[in-house]
N, C-alpha and C positions, 0 to 999 in steps of 0.2 A: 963373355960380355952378354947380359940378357937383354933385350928389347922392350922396352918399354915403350907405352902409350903415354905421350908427353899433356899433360891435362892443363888447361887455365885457372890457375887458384882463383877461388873464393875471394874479394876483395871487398872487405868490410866494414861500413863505417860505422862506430859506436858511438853513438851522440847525449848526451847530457844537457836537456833543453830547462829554458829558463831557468826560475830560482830556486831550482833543486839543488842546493850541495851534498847531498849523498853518493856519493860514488862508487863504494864499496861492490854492492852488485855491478854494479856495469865492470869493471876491472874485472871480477870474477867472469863475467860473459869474455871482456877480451882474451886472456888467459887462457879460457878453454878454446874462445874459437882459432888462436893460435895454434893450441894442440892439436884442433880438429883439421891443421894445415889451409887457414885461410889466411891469408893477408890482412892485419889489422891498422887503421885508424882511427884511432881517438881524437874524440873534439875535444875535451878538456869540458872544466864546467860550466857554466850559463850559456850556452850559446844559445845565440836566437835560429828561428826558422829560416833568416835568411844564410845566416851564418852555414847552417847545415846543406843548406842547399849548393853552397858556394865549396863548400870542401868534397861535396857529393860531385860535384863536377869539376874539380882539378885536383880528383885520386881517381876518378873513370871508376868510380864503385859502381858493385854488382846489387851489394844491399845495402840499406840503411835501418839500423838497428837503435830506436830511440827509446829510454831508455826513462821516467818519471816517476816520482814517489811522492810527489805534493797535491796530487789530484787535478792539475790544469791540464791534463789528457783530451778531456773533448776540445778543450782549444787549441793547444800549441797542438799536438798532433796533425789533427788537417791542417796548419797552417805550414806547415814541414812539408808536408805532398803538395799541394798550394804553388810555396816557392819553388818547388822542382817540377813543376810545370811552366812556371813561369822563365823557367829557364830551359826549357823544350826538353826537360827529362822525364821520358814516362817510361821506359824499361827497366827501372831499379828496383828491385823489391825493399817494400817498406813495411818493416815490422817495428811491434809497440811492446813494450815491457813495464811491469811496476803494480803499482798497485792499482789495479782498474775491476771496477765490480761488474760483474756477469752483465747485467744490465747495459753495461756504455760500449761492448763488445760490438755488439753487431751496427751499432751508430759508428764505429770507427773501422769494422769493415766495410762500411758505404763508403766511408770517404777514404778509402784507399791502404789503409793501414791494418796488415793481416799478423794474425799470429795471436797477438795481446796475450803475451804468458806473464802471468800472478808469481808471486812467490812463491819459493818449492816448486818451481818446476824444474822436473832434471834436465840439466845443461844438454844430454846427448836427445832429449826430447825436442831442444828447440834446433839444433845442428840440423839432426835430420828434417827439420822442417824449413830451413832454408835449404839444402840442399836437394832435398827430392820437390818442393816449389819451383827452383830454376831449371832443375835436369825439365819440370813440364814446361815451362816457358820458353825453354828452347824446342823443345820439341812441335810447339804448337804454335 
């Protein structure tokens, strides 16, 4: 019998905010980050910012992975970190997915939303970038 080092999965929430019905990517994020052995929750689609907030706190998520393709990124985005502030959550990492041009990137890493991977990014590109994100936020 080998010993193993008993670890805390990744506990993931994949969010679909407002009136985006496209789904397909995000499913494809959950799917891998499954594989990549985290814990997934999906929101399903439309959800509001408060909505996300609310499921961010009664699954004890580690990230929140939201997830747009209709362009309302600079708003619904910070209003996601926002409501999860307003709910005294500020240790969750919050990353942003979709279609967002180079330009609204670092406007949405101000307001708390790191990552902002475009189309075609490789799935183990974004894994590893929630995972060695947390390994530093615990550390630090």
């Amino acid at each position: 019998m080998s010993q193993k080092t008993q670890t805390k999965r990744i506990r993931i929430l994949v969010a679909k905010l407002g009136l985006d019905g496209h789904d397909r990517g995000a499913l494809v994020l959950c799917r891998a980050f499954r594989d990549a052995g985290m814990e997934v929750i999906y929101s399903g689609l439309f959800a509001t910012p408060q909505r996300i907030a609310q499921i961010a706190e009664d699954e004890d998520v580690d990230v929140v992975a939201l997830s747009l393709l209709n362009g309302a990124h600079l708003t619904l985005f910070p209003r996601v970190v926002k409501a999860l502030k307003e709910k005294g959550i500020t240790d969750v990492l919050v990353i942003g997915g979709g279609v967002i041009p180079e330009d609204d990137k670092s406007e949405l890493e101000k307001a708390g939303v790191r990552g902002n991977f475009g189309p075609g990014t490789p799935l183990p590109s974004i894994i590893d970038f929630i995972q060695s994100s947390l390994a530093k936020s615990k550390k630090g």
